[in-house]
N, C-alpha and C positions, 0 to 999 in steps of 0.2 A: 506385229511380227518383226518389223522393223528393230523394235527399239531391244527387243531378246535377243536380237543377232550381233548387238553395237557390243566392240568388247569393254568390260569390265576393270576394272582398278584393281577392286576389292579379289575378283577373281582370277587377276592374275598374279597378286600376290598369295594368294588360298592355294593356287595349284603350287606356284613353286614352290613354297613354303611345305607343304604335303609331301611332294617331289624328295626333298630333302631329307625330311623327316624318316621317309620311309629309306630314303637309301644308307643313309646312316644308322637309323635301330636294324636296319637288317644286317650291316655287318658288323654292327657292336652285337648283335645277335649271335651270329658265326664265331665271334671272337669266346663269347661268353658260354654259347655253347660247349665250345673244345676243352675248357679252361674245366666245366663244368665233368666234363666228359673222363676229364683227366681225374680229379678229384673222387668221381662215384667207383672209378676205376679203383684206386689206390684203398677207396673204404671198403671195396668190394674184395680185393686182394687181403685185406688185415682182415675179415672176416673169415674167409679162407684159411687162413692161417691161424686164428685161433682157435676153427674146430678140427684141425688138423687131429691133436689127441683125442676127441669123439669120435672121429673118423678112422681113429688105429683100435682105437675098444670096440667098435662097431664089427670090425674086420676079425679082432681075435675072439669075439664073445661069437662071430659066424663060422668057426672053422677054417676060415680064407684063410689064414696067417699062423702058418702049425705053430711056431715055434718064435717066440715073437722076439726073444733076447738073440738067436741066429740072424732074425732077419734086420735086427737092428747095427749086429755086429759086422752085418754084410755091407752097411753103410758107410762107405766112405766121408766121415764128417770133413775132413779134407778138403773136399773136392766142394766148397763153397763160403762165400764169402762172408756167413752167417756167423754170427759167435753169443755165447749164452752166459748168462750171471745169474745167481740165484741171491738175493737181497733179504735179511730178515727186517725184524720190526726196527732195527736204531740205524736202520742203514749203512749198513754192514754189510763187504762182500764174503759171503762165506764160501762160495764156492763159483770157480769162471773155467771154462771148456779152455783147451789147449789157445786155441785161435786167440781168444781175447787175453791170456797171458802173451803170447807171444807180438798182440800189439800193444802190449802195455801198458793197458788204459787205467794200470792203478785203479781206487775205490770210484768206481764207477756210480756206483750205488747211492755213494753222498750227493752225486751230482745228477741225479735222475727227479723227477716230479714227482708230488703225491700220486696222481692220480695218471695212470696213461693208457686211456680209451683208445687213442686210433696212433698210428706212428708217428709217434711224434721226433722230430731234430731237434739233438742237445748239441750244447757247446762245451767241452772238458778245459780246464784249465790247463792243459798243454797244446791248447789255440785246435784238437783235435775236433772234429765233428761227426756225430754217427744218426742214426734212427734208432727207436730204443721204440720196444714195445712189449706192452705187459700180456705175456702169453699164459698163466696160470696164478691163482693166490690159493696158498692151502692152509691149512692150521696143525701143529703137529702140536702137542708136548705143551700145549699155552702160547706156544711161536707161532707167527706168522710170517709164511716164506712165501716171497713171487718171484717166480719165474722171469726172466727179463731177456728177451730177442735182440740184438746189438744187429747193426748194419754199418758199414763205412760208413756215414754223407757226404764223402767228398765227389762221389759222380752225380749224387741225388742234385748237392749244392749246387754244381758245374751246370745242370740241364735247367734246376729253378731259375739261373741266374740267366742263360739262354733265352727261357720262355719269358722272363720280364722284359728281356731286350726285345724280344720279339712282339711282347703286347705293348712296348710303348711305340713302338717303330711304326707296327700299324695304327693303332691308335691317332699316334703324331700323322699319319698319313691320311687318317679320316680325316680328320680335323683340320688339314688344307685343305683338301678336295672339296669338303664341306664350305668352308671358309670361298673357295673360286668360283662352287655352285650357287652359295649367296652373293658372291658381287655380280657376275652373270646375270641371278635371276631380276637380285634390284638392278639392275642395268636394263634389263627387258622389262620391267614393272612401271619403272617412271622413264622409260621412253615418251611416252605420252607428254610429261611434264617437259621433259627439254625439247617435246616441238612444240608446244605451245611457246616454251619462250622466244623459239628461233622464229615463229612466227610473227611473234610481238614485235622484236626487232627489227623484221621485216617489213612491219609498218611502222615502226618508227622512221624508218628508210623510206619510207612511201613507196616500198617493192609489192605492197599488196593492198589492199583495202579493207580483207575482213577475215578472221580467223574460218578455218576449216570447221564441217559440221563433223568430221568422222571420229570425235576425241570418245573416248570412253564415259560411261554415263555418267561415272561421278563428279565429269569436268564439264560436263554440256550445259549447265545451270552457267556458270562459270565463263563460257566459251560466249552462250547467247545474253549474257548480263555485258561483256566487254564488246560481244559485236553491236548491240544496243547503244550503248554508251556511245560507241565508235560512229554511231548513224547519226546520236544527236548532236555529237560535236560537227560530224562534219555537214549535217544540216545547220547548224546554229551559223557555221564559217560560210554555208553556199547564201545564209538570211543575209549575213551579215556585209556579204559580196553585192549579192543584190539589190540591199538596201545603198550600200554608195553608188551602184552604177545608178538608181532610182532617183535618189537626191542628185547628185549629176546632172541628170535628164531632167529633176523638175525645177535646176535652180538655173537652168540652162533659160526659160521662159523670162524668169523673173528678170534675172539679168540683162537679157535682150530691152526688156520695160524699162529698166531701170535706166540704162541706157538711152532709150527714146525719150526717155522725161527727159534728162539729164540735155538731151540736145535738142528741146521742144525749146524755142526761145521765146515763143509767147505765151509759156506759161511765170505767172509770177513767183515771185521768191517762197511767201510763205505758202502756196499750194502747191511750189516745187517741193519746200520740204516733206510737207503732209502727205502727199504721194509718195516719195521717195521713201519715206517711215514706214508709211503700210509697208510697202513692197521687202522693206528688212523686216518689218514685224513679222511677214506671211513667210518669206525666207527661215526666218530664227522655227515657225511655226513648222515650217518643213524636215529642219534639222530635227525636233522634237519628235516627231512623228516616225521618221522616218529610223531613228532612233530605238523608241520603242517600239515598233515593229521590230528592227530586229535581234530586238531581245527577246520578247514575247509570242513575235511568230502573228502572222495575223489572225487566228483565232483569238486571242489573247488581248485586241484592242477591245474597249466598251461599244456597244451597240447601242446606238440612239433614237432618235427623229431629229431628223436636217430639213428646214426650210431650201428650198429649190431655187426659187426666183433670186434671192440675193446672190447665191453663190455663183450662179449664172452673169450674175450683172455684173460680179465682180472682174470676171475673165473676160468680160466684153469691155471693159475700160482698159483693163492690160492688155488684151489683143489687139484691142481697136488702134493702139499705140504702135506695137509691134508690126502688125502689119497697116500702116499707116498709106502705102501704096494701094491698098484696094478700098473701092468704098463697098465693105461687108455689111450687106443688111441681115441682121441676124433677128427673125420670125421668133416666136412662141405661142406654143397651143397646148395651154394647162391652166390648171386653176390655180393663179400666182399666190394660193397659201399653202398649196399640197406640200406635206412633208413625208418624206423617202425614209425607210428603214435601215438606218446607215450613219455610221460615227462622221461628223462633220471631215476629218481630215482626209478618208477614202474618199467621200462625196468631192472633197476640193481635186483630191488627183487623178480622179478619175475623171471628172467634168473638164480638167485641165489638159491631160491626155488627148482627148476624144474632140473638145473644142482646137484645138490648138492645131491637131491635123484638121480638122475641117478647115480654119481659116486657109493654113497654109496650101489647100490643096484643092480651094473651091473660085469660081470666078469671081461672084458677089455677092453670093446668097448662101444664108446658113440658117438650117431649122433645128427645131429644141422640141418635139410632141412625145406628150405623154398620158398615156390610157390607162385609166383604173378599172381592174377588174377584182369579181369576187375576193379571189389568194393571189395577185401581184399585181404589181404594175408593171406596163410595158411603154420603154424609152425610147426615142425615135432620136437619134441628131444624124440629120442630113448637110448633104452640100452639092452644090452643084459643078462638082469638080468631074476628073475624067472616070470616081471612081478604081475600083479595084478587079484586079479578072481575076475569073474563076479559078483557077489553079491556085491563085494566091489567098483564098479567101481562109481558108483554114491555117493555113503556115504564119500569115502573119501575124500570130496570137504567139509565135514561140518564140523566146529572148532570142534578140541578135539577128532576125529574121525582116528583112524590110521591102515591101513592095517598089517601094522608089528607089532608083540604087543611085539618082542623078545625081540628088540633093545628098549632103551630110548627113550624118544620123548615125547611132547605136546599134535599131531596130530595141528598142526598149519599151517606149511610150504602151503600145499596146499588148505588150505581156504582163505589162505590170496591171490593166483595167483587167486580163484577164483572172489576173489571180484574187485584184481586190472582189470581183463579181462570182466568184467561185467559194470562197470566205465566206461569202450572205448566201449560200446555195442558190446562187441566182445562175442565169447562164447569159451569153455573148455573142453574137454573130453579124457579120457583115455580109451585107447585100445591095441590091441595085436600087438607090432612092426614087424618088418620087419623080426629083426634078433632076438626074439622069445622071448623077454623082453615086456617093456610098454612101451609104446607109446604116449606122451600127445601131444593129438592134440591143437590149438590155432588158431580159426578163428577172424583175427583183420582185423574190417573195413577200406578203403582209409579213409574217411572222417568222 
């Protein structure tokens, strides 16, 4: 129901378009009628007038008209503006009523057309103009004589010329009007179109974030393919964000190592070096990683089998360095071959993560247990620290977010295990250990 109510493109150029049309053939209609009006009239009057003589024989053949040469001779020919010619066959005037000698129209006759059906206007070669119309043809003697009706045309001319001025004047008046109600209507039509771009703009401005859903239907493909686009770029910039504050945070570890090698003085040279190498190798490994991540999104990394024990071990000679002020017993309780469903580089920053607040926040003891069941395993790393309260227990999984506010820190380490553990539809939670520290649990599915 929704989507019949949104308005239309197509339909709002249909209506106005329609709008138009009709306001315009209605009054080329009006124009065309009158015009027409005038014309039936004039055919209607020269019909009139050429059964005038049926109409006088009708009257004297009824008794009506006793005496028909009196009633004619009562007629004032005078008293009208009419004048008559009688033409034979070589176009010849052989005979013209008082009137048309005394306007002098000379052989008129030479200057008249074969044929003259309705009244028609001539032009004389004394620049004169009249209407001339053929009122009788008869045959006398072998001859053939017509009759010929004469008019001025100079008032006829005077009003023709009138009414042109007049249908162009209106005409030229539609024809704007017309012309203001098409920019009007395409101004109301592709309204639509210039807020979308004022909208664009707008987020080019970073004044908004997402285009409006109310655009007309033929723009909502259109609208939801740019707001799409506009989520993935600006997810791909939030990857790409998180991924250096991530790298940051895990290269923050190394470095600290790298540093206590560096000032471990009883280590020798060449297993200074060979430490010092891992520690850029697994660095350089980070930059990669962390990398494609965020270009690919972490669905997007390969899923594997990761052995557990080494990866463990490995963060236990790094840490064990790092924090070299405590002596950290760090327990395990798994079967040192089990391997986890999980791309080696989440398994290392995650393990990295997870260990790394342990050491830093446990007195001397850190556990690593892990239980296979039917569809997952479940990951236990303990410590024997003060732990995390309640309230905290859920926030500290959101970027930026940090239980400890004494120490330095991002609050990062643990949003980022949340998200790699969410990726493997696994889940995360912290709780109270065993030995009276935290506890973060890790349920990771077989498959």
């Amino acid at each position: 129901m929704s989507k019949l109510l949104q308005p239309r493109l197509r339909r709002r150029v249909l209506v106005t378009s329609v709008a138009i049309i009709v306001l315009i053939t209605s009054a080329l209609a009006g124009v065309i009628n009158q015009l027409y009006s005038q014309s039936y009239m004039a055919a209607y009057s020269s019909e009139l007038v050429a059964q005038m003589p049926m109409v006088v024989a009708q009257l004297n053949r009824a008794g009506l008209i006793k005496d028909v040469d009196k009633w004619i001779d009562s007629v004032d020919p005078s008293d009208t503006d009419y004048m008559s010619v009688v033409c034979d066959m070589t176009d010849y005037t052989i005979w013209m009523s008082d009137e048309a000698e005394e306007a002098n129209i000379g052989n008129i006759c030479s200057e008249l057309p074969e044929d003259i059906p309705v009244p028609t206007l001539i032009e004389t070669e004394n620049n004169g103009s009249f209407i001339a119309y053929n009122m009788s043809r008869d045959r006398e003697g072998g001859n053939i004589y017509q009759l010929v009706v004469l008019r001025s045309g100079e008032s006829y001319q005077s009003s023709l010329d009138q009414l042109h001025k007049r249908t162009t004047f209106y005409l030229g008046l539609f024809v704007l009007i017309a012309i203001a109600f098409l920019i009007a209507a395409f101004h109301w039509s592709f309204q639509p179109l210039r807020k979308l771009a004022a909208q664009l703009d707008q987020m080019t401005e970073a004044q908004r974030d997402k285009l409006d859903d109310d655009f007309p239907m033929e723009l909502q493909d259109v609208t939801l393919a740019l707001n799409r686009l506009i989520q993935i770029s600006n997810d791909q910039k939030g990857r790409y964000r998180h991924a250096m504050d991530d790298l940051a945070h895990s290269l923050k570890t190394r470095l600290a190592a790298t540093n206590a090698l560096l000032d471990d003085k009883d280590i020798a040279c060449p297993d200074l070096n060979h430490r010092v190498m891992e520690q850029i190798s697994q660095m350089d490994e980070l930059v990669q990683y962390q990398l494609k991540r965020a270009m690919m999104g972490q669905q997007g990394l390969q899923k594997d089998q990761t052995e557990l024990k080494p990866a463990i071990d490995s963060f236990s000679r790094l840490l064990s360095k790092v924090y070299s002020d405590k002596d950290v017993n760090l327990g395990y309780r798994f079967n040192h071959k089990l391997k986890l469903p999980i791309n080696r580089n989440d398994l290392m920053e995650l393990l990295g993560n997870l260990l790394e607040n342990a050491y830093r926040f446990c007195i001397s003891e850190v556990r690593v247990c892990v239980d296979e069941h039917d569809d997952c395993y479940m990951i236990r790393i303990e410590d024997d620290g003060p732990g995390v309260c309640e309230e905290m227990r859920e926030a500290i999984f959101q970027r930026g977010i940090r239980a400890d506010q004494l120490n330095p820190g991002q609050g990062i380490g643990l949003s980022v295990c949340h998200e790699i553990v969410e990726s493997y539809q696994g889940t995360i939670h912290v709780e109270t250990a065993s030995i009276e520290g935290a506890a973060f649990v890790i349920r990771m599915p077989k498959h």
